[in-house]
C-alpha positions in Angstrom: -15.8 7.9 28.6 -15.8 10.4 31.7 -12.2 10.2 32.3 -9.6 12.3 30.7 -7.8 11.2 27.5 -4.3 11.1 27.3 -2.6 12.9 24.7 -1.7 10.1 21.5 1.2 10.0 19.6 3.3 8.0 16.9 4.0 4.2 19.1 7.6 3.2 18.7 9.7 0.3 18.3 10.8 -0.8 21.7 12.1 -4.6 21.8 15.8 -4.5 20.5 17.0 -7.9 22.4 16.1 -11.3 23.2 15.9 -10.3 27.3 13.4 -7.3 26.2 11.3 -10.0 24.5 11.8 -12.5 27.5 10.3 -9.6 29.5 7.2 -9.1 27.1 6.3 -12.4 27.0 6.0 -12.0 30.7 4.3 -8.5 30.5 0.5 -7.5 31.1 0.1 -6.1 27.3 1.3 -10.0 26.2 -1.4 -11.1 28.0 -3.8 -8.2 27.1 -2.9 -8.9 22.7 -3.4 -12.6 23.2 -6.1 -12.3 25.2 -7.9 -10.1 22.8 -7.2 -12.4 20.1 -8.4 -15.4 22.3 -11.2 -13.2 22.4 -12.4 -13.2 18.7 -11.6 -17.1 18.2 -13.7 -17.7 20.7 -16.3 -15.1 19.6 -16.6 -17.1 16.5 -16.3 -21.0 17.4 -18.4 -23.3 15.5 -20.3 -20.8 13.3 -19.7 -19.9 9.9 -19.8 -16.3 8.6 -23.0 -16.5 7.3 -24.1 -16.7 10.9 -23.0 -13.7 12.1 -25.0 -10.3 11.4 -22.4 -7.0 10.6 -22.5 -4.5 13.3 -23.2 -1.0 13.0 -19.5 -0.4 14.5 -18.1 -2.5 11.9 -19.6 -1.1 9.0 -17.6 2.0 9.3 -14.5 0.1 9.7 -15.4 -1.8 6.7 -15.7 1.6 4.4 -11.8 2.4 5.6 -10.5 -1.6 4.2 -13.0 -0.6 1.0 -11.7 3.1 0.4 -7.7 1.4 0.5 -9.0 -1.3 -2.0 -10.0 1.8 -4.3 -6.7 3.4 -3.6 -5.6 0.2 -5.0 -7.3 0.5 -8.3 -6.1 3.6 -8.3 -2.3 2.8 -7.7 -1.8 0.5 -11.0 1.6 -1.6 -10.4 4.3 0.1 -12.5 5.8 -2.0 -15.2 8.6 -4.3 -13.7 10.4 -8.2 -14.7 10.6 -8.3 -10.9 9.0 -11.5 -9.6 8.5 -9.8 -6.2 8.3 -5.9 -5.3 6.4 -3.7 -7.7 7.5 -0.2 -6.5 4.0 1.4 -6.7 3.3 -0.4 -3.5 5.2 2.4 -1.6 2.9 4.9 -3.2 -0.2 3.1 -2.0 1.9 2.8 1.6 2.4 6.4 1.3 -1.2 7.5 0.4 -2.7 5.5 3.8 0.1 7.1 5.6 -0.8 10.4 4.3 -5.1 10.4 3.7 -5.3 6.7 6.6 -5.8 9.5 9.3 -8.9 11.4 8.0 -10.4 7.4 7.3 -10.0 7.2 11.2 -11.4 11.1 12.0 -14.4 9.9 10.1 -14.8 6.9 11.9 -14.1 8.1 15.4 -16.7 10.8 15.0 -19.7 8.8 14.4 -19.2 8.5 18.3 -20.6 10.8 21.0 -16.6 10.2 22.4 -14.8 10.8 19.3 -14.3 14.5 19.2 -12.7 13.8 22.4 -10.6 11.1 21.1 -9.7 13.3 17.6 -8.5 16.2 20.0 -6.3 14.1 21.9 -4.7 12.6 18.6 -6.1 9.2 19.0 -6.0 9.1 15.1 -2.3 9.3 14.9 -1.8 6.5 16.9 -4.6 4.4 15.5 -3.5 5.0 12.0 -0.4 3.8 12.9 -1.5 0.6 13.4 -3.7 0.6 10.1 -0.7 1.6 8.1 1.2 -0.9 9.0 -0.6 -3.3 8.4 -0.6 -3.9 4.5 3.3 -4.6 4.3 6.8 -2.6 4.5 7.0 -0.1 2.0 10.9 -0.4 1.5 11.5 -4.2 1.5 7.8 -4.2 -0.6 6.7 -7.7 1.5 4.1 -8.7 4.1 4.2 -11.3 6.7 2.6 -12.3 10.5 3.8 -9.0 12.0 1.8 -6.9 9.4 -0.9 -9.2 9.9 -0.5 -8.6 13.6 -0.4 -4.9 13.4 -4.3 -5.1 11.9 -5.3 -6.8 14.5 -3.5 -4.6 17.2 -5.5 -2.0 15.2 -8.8 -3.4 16.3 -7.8 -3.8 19.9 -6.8 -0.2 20.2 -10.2 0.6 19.1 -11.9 -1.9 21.6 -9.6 -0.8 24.5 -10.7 3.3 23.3 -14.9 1.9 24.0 -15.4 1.8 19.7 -15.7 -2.0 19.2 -18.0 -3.7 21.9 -17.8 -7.4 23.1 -21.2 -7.8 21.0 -18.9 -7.3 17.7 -16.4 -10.1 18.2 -17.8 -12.4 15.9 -18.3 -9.5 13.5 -14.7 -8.4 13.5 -13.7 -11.5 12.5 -16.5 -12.8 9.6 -17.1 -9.0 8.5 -13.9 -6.8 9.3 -10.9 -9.1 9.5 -12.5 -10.8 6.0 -12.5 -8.0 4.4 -8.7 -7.0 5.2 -8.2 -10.8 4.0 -9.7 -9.9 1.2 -8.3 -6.4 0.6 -4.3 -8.7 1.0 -5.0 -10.9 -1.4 -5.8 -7.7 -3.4 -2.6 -6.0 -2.5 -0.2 -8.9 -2.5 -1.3 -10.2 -6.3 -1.3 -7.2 -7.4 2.0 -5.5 -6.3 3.7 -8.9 -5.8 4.8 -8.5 -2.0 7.4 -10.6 -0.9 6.7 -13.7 1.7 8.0 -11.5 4.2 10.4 -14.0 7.1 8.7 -17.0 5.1 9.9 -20.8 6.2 9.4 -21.3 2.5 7.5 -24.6 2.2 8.3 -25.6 6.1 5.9 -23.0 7.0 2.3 -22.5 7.4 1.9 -20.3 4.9 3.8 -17.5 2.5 1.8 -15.0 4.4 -0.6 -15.2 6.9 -1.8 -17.1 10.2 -4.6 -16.0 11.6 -7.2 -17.2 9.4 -5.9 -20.2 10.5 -6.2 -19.6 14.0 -9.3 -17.9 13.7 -11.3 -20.3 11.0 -10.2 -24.0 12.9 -11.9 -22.5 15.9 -15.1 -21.6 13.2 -14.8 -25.4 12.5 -15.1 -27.1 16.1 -17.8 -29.5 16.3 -18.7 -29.4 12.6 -21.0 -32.2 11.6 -19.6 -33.0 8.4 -16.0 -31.5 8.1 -12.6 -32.6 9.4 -9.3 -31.3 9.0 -8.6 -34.4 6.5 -11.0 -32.1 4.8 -9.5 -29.9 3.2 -8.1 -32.3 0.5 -11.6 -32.6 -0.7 -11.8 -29.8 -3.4 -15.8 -30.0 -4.0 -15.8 -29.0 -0.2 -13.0 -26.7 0.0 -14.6 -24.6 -2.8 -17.8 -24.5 -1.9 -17.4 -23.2 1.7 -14.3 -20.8 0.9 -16.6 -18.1 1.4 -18.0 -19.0 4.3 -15.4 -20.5 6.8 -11.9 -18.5 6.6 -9.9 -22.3 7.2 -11.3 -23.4 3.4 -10.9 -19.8 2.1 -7.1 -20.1 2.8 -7.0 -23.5 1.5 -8.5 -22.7 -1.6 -6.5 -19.8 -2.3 -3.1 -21.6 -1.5 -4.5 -24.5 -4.4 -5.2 -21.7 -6.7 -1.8 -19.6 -6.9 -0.4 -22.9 -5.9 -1.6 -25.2 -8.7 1.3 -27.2 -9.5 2.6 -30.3 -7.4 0.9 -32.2 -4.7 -0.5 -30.3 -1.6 1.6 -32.9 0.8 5.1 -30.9 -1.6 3.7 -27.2 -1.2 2.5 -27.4 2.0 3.6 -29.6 4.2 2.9 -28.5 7.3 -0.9 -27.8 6.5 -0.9 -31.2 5.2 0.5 -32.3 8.6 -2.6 -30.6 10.1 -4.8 -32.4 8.2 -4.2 -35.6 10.1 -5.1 -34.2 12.9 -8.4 -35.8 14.0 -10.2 -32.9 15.1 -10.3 -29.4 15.0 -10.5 -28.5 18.5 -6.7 -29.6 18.7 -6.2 -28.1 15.6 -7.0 -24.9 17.4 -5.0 -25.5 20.6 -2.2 -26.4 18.6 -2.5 -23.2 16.2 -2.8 -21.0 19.4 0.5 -22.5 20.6 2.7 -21.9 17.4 1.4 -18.8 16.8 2.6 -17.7 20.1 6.1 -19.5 19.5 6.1 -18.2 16.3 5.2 -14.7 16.3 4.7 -13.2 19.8 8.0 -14.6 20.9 10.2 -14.5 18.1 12.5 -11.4 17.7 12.5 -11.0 13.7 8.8 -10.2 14.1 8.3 -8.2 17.4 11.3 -6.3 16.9 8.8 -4.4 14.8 6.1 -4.1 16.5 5.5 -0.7 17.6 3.9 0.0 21.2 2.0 3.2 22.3 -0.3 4.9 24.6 -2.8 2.2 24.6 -0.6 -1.4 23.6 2.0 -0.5 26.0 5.1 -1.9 26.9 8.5 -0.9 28.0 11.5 -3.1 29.1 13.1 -2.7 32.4 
């Protein structure tokens, strides 16, 4: 932490066009976001979340997803017949716009660094990140590129010496759980939109990771397969302990009606897959086809001083 800190600011959208994109795909911080996320699927292959002990780092990051679930609570959804969209999400948006930075102040300055990192505005940037990660407060949905923007909040706080390698498997069983948690949170109760959503054709209304991250949790697994998952006795009684089951659970809760093979298809595709170590190769695959490269999503992803990239 000897050298000097740049000054932060607000990142910005920078990929406009397909070529822009083309040129990402080819750029150093591609390699540096899917690398980092490489990095926590491999920090928690074949163990469950009970195996993994909650760092000291990610404790504090943990009170910042628990203080916006209050914040929740204390942002009621207004009356509406809406099925999607319930307008007090954009207050909640507005209050971790707002209050999101003094979270981060906090959390910087249980470091020796982070009065450094406060003075250079390293919370503006970071909070950024955090804010955007809960859905857009105009078009009231949520999709991969939120999802994405969490994510891109941890690495900004592992690239700034925060997170450590030793909390990889933490980030994902403690901190990215509890974001998981805190969506599910925000999307029942504000009704967020599926936001870019395949409909049925894709993976799911919402999210991907979990995915990604809980079929590498599975690898190896003694007793599970991916033809697993249509065991309900199984699927409920590890949904709180390996994020894979957890999604499936909550998809055949909100999801009730109809055969899984109707709802889901592609996730019932998966299932025949006959292990999960290609399972997780094949995830890693899509979700580069399907997020990282595809314009709809990285058109909004904002770069800064730390993820940055900009186009020839």
């Amino acid at each position: 932490m000897d050298n000097p800190r740049p000054t932060f600011g607000v990142p910005q959208k920078t990929i406009t066009t397909e070529q822009q994109l083309a040129q990402f795909q080819a750029s150093d911080c591609k390699r540096n976001l899917l690398g980092f996320i490489l990095s926590l699927q491999d920090g928690v292959q074949g163990k469950g979340r009970s195996r993994t002990q909650c760092t000291a780092n990610c404790t504090y990051i943990i009170a910042i997803t628990d203080a916006i679930s209050k914040w929740v609570d204390q942002t009621p959804p207004l009356e509406s017949p809406q099925r999607y969209g319930n307008k007090a999400f954009t207050t909640l948006q507005q209050r971790i716009v707002d209050s999101g930075r003094e979270l981060i102040r906090t959390l910087l300055l249980t470091k020796p660094f982070g009065q450094e990192l406060v003075d250079s505005h390293a919370d503006l940037e970071i909070n950024t990140y955090l804010s955007q990660s809960f859905g857009d407060p105009i078009r009231i949905d949520y999709g991969t590129g939120h999802e994405l923007n969490f994510i891109s909040f941890l690495l900004v706080l592992f690239c700034l010496g925060y997170l450590e390698d030793t909390d990889r498997a933490a980030m994902i069983h403690h901190i990215f759980w509890s974001y998981i948690t805190l969506m599910r949170k925000i999307q029942t109760t504000y009704r967020l939109e599926p936001a870019g959503s395949h409909g049925v054709w894709g993976l799911d209304d919402y999210h991907f990771l979990p995915f990604l991250f809980g079929a590498s949790e599975l690898i190896g697994h003694d007793n599970y397969t991916p033809n697993s998952i249509h065991d309900d006795f199984a699927v409920q009684r590890e949904a709180n302990e390996y994020l894979y089951f957890h999604c499936i659970d909550f998809i055949k809760k909100v999801k009730s009606s109809g055969h899984f093979g109707e709802h889901s298809p592609m996730l019932n595709d998966i299932s025949g897959v006959p292990n999960w170590g290609k399972v997780s190769t094949g995830l890693i695959k899509m979700y580069q086809a399907e997020v990282l490269n595809k314009l709809p999503v990285m058109k909004h992803f904002l770069f800064g001083t730390v993820i940055a990239f900009t186009p020839s």
